[in-house]
DOMIMI-580533 format. One line per field, with one value per residue (C-alpha): residue number from 1; residue in three letters; x, y, z. Coordinates in pm, 1 decimal. Example, Ala and Ser with C-alpha at 12.3 -4.5 7.8 and 13.67 -1.06 7.14 Angstrom:
// DOMIMI-580533
num = [1_2]
residu = [ALA_SER]
u = [1230.0_1367.0]
v = [-450.0_-106.0]
w = [780.0_714.0]
This chain:
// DOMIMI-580533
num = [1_2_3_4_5_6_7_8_9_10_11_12_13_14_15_16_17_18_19_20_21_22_23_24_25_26_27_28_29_30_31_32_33_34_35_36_37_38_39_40_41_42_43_44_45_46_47_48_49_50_51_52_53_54_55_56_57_58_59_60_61_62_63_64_65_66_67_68_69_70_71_72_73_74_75_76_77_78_79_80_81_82_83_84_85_86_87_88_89_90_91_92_93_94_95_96_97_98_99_100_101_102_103_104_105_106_107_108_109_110_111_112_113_114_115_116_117_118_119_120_121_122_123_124_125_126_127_128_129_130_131_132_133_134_135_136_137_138_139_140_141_142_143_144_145_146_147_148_149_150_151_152_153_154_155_156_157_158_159_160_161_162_163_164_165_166_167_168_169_170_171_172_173_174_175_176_177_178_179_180_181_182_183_184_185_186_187_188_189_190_191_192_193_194]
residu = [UNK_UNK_UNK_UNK_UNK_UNK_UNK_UNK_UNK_UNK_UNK_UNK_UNK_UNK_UNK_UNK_UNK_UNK_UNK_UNK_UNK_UNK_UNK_UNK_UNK_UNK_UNK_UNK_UNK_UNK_UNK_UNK_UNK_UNK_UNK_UNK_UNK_UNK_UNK_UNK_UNK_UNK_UNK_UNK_UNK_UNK_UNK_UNK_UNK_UNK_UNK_UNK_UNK_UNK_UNK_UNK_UNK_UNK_UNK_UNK_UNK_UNK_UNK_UNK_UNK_UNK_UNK_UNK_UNK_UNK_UNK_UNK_UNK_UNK_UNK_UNK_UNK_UNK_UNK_UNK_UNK_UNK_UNK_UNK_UNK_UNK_UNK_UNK_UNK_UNK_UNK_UNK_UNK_UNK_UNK_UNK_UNK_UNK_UNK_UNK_UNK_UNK_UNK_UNK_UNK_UNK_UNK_UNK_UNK_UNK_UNK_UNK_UNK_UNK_UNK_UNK_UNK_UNK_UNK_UNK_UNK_UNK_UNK_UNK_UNK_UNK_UNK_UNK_UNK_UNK_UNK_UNK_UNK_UNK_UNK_UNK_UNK_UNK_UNK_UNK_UNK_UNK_UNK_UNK_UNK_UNK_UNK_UNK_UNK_UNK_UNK_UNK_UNK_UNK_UNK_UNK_UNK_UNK_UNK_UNK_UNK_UNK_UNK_UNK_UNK_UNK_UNK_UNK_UNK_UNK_UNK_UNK_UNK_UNK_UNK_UNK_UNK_UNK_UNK_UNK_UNK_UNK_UNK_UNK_UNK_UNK_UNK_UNK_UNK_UNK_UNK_UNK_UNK_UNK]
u = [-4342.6_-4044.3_-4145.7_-3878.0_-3858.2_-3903.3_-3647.6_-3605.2_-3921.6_-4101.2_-4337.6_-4381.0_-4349.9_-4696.9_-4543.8_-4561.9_-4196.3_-4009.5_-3635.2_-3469.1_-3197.9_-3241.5_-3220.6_-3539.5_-3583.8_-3415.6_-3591.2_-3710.2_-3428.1_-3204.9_-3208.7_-3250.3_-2972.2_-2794.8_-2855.1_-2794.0_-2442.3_-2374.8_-2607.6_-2429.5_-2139.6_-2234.0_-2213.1_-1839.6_-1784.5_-1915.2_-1772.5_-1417.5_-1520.9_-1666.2_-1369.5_-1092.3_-1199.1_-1280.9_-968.4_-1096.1_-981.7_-659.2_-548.8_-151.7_-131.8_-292.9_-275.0_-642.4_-658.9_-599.3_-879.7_-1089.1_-991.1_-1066.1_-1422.1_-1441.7_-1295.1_-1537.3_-1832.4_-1711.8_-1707.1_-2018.8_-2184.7_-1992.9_-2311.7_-2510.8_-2387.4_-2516.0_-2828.1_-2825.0_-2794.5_-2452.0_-2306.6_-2424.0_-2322.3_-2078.8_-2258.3_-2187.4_-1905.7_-1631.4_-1395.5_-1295.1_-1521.8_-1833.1_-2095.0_-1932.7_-2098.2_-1913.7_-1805.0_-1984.4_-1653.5_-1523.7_-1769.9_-1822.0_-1464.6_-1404.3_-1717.4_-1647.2_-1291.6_-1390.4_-1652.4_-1401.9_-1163.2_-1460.8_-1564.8_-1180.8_-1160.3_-1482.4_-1395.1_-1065.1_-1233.0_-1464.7_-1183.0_-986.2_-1275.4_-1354.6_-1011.9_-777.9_-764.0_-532.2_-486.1_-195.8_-233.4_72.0_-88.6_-326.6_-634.5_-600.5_-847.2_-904.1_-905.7_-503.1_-723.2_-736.9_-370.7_-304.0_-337.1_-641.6_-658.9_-1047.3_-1162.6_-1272.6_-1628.4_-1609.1_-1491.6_-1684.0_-1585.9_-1746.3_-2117.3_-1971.9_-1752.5_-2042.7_-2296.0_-2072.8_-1912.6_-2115.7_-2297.4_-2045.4_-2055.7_-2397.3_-2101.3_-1947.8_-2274.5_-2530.4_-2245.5_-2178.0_-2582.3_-2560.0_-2315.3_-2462.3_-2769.8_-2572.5_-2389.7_-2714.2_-2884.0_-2656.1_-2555.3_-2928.2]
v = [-4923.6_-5106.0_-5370.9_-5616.7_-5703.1_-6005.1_-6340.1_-6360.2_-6648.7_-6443.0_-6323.6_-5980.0_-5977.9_-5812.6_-5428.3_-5456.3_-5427.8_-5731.1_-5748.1_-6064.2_-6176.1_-5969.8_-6088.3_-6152.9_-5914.3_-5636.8_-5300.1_-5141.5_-4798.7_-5014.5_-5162.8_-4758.5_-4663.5_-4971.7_-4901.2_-4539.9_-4552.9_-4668.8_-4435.4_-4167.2_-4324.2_-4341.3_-3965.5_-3906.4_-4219.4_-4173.2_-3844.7_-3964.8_-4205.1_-3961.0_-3747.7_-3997.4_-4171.2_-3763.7_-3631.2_-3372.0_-3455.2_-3427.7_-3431.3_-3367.8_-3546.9_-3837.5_-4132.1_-4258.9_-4577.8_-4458.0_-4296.6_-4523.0_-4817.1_-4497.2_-4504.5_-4896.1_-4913.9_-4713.8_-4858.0_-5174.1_-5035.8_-4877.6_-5195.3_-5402.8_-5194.7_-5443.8_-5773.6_-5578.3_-5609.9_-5932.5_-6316.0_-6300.8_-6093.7_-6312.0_-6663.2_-6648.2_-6788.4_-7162.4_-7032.2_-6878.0_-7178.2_-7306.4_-7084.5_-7137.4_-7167.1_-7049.5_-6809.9_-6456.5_-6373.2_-6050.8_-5844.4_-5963.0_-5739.1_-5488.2_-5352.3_-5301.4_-5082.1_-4887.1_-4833.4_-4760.2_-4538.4_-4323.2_-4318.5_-4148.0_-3922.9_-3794.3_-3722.5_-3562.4_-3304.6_-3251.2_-3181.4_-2974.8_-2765.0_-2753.2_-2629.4_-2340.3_-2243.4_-2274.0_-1931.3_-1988.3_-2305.7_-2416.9_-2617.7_-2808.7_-2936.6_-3223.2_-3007.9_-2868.8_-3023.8_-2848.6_-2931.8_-2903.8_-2552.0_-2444.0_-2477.3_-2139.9_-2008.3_-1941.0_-1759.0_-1785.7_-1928.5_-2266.9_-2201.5_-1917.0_-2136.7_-2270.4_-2586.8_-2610.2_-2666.8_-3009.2_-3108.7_-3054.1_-3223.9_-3515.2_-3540.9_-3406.7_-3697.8_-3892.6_-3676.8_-3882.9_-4210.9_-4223.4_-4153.7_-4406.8_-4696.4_-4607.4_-4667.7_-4977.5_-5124.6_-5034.3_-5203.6_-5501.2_-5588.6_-5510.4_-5764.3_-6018.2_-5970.8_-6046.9]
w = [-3302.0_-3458.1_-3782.9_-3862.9_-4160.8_-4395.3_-4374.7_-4731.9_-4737.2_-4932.7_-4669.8_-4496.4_-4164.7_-4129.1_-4144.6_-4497.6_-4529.4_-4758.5_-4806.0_-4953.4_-4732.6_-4402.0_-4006.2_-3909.1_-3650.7_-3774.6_-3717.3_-4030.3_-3928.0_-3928.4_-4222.7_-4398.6_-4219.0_-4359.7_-4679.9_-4688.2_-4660.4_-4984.7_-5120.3_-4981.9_-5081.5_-5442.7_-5538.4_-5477.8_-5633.5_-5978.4_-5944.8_-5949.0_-6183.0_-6421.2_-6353.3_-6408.1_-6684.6_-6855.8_-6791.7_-6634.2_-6245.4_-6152.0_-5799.6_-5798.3_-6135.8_-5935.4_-6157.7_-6314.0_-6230.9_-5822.8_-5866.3_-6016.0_-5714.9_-5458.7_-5620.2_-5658.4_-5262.0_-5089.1_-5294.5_-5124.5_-4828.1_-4797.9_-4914.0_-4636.1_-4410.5_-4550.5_-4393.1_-4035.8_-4144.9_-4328.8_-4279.9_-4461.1_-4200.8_-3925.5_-4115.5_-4388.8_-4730.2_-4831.3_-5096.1_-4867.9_-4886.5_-4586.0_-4363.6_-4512.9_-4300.9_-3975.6_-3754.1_-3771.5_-3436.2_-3319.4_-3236.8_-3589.2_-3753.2_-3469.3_-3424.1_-3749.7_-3780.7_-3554.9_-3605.8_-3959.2_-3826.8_-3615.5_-3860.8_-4085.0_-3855.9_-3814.0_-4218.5_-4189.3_-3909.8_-4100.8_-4440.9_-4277.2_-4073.8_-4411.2_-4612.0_-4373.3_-4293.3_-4630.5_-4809.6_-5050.8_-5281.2_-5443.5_-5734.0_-5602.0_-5314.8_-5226.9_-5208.1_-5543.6_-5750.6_-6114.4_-6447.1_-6629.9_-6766.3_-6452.6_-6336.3_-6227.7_-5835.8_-5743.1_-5410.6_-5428.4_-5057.8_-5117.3_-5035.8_-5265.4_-5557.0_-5847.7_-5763.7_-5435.1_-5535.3_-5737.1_-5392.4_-5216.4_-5349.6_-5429.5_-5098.3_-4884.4_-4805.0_-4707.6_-4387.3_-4292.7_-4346.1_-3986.1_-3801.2_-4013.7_-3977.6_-3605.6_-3591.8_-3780.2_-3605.9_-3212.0_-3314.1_-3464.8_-3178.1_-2935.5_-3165.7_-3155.0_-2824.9_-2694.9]
């Protein structure tokens, strides 16, 4: 019992369900799963944010502002889901010069889903091998992420580490990343394809 939802008219589609902007058509999951991603996104964004402009996180003396366009980046990112889901990523808006208007070919949004997607999945297996299998961290390498205070070697396991609730809760949902946009992007191309 799939609902699309609204066209942007105004009007519900009769499941109650009214999003400005949206394919008509669209299954309601769809459009969640769209716009999960940047809400998992989100956490480990402001985190970095937070962190950066604080002072208080420092990866390998990792310059502020990188950290700040790492946050502003995958924001972007996330919210590229959207055009799946809406009219913009079907038809580019009025505004892009010299495209405007065009259709956006269906592999020109697909591949680079699912590429993305892949690529995702990859850094979360890797994070997840890393965080189960690292013993020892040196505050010289990439994983060391602690406050100038904390500069000394810990040999604390990761998962053992005060700092592991706050890296979980901020990045653990990006995990859900990979799998909502590989979603996303399946029922994209199965929608436009049909």
């Amino acid at each position: 019992m799939a609902h699309g939802v609204s066209s942007g008219t105004g009007k519900s589609d009769g499941g109650g369900r009214l999003i400005h902007g949206v394919v008509p058509g669209t299954p309601w999951w769809e459009v969640v799963a769209a716009y999960a991603v940047p809400v998992c996104v989100l956490p480990s964004a402001v985190w970095r944010a937070v962190g950066a402009f604080s002072g208080d996180l420092t990866v390998d003396g990792t310059p502020r502002w990188y950290m700040l366009m790492l946050s502003v980046v995958s924001v972007g990112l996330g919210l590229l889901t959207l055009g799946l889901v809406h009219r913009w990523g079907e038809r580019l808006p009025d505004w892009v010069p010299g495209v405007g208007r065009r259709s956006v070919p269906v592999r020109a949004a697909v591949v680079p889903a699912v590429t993305g997607a892949l690529v995702l999945l990859g850094l979360v297996v890797l994070a997840v091998y890393q965080a189960n299998t690292i013993t020892e961290i040196n505050p010289d390498s990439s994983l060391a992420v602690m406050t100038d205070s904390e500069r000394v070697t810990d040999r604390t396991p990761l998962p053992e580490r005060e700092e592991a609730g706050e890296v979980f809760w901020t990045y653990g949902p990006l995990a859900a990343w990979p799998f909502l946009l590989l979603v996303v992007a399946y029922a994209y191309n199965r929608r436009r394809r049909s």
